[in-house]
N, C-alpha and C positions, 0 to 999 in steps of 0.2 A: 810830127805826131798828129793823126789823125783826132775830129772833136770830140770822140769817143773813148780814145785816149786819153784828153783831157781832161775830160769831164773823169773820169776815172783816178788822175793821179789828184785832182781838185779834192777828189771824195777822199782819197788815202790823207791826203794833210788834214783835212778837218778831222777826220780821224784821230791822225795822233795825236790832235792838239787836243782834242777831248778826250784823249783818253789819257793821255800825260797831266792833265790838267783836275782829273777826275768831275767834266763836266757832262754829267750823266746826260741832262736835258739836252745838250747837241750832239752829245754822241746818239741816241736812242733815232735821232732824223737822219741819222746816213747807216745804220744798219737795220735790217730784217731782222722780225721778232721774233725769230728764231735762232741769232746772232750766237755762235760759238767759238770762243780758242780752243785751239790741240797746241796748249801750252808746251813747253821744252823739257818741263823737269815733272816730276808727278807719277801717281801710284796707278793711274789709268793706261796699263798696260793695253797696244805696246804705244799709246797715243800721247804717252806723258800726263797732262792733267787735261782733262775736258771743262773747261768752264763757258758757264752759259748763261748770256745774256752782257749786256754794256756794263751794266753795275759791277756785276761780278768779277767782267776784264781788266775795271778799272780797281777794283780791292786787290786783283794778283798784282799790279803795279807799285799802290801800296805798298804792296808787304814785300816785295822783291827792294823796293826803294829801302824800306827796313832795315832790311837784310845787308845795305851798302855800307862799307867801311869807304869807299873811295868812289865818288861818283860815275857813272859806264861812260865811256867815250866813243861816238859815233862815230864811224870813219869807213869811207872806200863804199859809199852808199850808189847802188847803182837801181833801177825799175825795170823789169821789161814786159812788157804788155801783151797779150794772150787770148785774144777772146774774150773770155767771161773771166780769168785770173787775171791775176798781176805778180811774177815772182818777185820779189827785193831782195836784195845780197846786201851785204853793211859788214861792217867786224866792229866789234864790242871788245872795250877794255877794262878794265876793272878791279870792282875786290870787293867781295861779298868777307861779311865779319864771321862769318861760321865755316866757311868751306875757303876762303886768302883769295889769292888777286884769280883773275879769268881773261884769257885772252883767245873769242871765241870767232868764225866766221858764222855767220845769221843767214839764213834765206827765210825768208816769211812768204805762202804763199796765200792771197788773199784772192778770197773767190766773191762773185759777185752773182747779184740775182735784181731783176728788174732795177736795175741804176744802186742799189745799196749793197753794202757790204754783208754778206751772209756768213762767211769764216773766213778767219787768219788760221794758219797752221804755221807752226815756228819751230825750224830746228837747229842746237846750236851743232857745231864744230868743234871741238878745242884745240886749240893750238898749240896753246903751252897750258903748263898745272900752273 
């Protein structure tokens, strides 16, 4: 893995950890203030939901967390590296309390702009209902 790559999948973990963690103040130092998700689910045809900025990425977590009858299971997590992207693959298992269990595969594709995170785009798969 080239340093640029590094430096790269460094920015990805600090990331999720502030964003899982809803620590707004560290997440706001590794994205660009013009920082957006193309969310999976949402009425922002055909992009899903567009949410914009860290704060706001970190409330769709919330409330996705919410929504859990049975915690998501990360699994089959791979990165590959692109230039200025990063695509991620993973499969997600689960069970949301309004729509029952989810067994989906994830690519998240996260684009970068001078060393920070500028957007995640997230698409699910499903596998099974």
């Amino acid at each position: 893995m080239t340093d640029l790559n590094a430096s790269k999948q460094a920015a990805l973990q600090q990331f999720g950890r502030a964003l899982n963690s809803n620590d707004i103040v560290a997440g706001r130092t590794i994205v660009t203030d013009d920082f957006f998700w193309a969310y999976y689910e949402g009425p922002d045809e055909p992009d899903g939901r567009i949410v914009r900025g860290f704060e706001a990425a970190c409330q769709v977590v919330i409330e996705r967390n919410e929504r859990l009858k049975e915690s998501i299971v990360w699994s089959e997590s791979k990165e590959y590296f692109c230039t200025d992207k990063v695509f991620a693959t993973s499969r997600a298992t689960g069970e949301f309390i309004d729509t029952g269990p989810f067994d989906v595969r994830v690519i998240d594709i996260f684009s970068f702009r001078s060393n920070k995170l500028c957007s995640k785009d997230t698409y699910w798969k499903i596998i099974r209902d």
